[in-house]
N, C-alpha and C positions, 0 to 999 in steps of 0.2 A: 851876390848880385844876380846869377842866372837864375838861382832857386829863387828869388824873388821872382823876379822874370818870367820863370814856368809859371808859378803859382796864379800871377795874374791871367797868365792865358789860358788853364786851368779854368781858372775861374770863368773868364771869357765865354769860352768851350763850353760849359755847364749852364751857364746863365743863355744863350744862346740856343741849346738843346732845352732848357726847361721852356723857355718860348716858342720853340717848335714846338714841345708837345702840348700848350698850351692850346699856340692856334690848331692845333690837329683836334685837340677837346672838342672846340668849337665847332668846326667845322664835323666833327663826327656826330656832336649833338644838333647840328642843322641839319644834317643829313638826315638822323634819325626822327626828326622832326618832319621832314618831309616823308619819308617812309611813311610812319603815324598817319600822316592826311592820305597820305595815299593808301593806305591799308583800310583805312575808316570811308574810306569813297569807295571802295573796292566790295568792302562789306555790303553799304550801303546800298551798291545796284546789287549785289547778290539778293538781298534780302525783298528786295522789291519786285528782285524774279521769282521767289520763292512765293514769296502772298501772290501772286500772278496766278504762277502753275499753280497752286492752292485753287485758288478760286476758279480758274479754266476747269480744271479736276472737279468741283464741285459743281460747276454748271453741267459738266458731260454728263454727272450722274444722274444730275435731276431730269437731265434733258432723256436719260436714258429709262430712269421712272416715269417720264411722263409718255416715252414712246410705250413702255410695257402697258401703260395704263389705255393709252389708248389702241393699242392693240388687243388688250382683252376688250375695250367696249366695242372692239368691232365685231369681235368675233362671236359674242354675244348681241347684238345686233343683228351679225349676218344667223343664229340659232334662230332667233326672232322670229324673223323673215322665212326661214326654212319651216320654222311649224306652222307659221300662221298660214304660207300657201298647201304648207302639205294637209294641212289641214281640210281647207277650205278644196280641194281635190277628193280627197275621200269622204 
C-alpha cells in the first residue's frame, strides 16, 4: 500500500515539475519574444543613425568641394584683378 502511496506522489512530483517547466517554456519564450522587439527597435534607431551620419558625411564633403571650388574661383579672380591693374600701371 505505501509503494502505491510513493508512486502516486511520484507521480504527483513529476507531473507538477513537468508544469513548472512548462510555464517556464512560456514565459522564457515571452521573454525572448520581447528581447526580439527589443533588439529589432534597437537595430532599427541604430540603423537610422547610420544613413544620418552617412549623409551628414556626405553633405560635409560636398560642402567641402564646394568651399575648394570656390576658393580656387577666388583665387583666380583675385590673379584677375592683379594683372589687369598691373597691367594697366605699366
Amino acid at each position: 500500500m505505501t509503494e502505491n502511496k510513493d508512486e502516486g506522489q511520484n507521480e504527483k512530483a513529476f507531473k507538477n515539475f513537468g508544469k513548472r517547466v512548462d510555464e517556464f517554456l512560456v514565459e522564457f519564450e515571452e521573454a525572448g519574444e520581447r528581447l526580439k522587439k527589443e533588439f529589432e527597435g534597437k537595430f532599427e534607431e541604430l540603423r537610422v543613425s547610420a544613413e544620418k551620419l552617412k549623409k551628414e558625411a556626405e553633405n560635409k564633403d560636398r560642402w567641402k568641394d564646394v568651399e575648394q571650388s570656390l576658393k580656387r574661383a577666388g583665387d583666380e579672380l583675385g590673379n584677375a584683378f592683379k594683372a589687369a591693374f598691373n597691367n594697366k600701371k605699366n
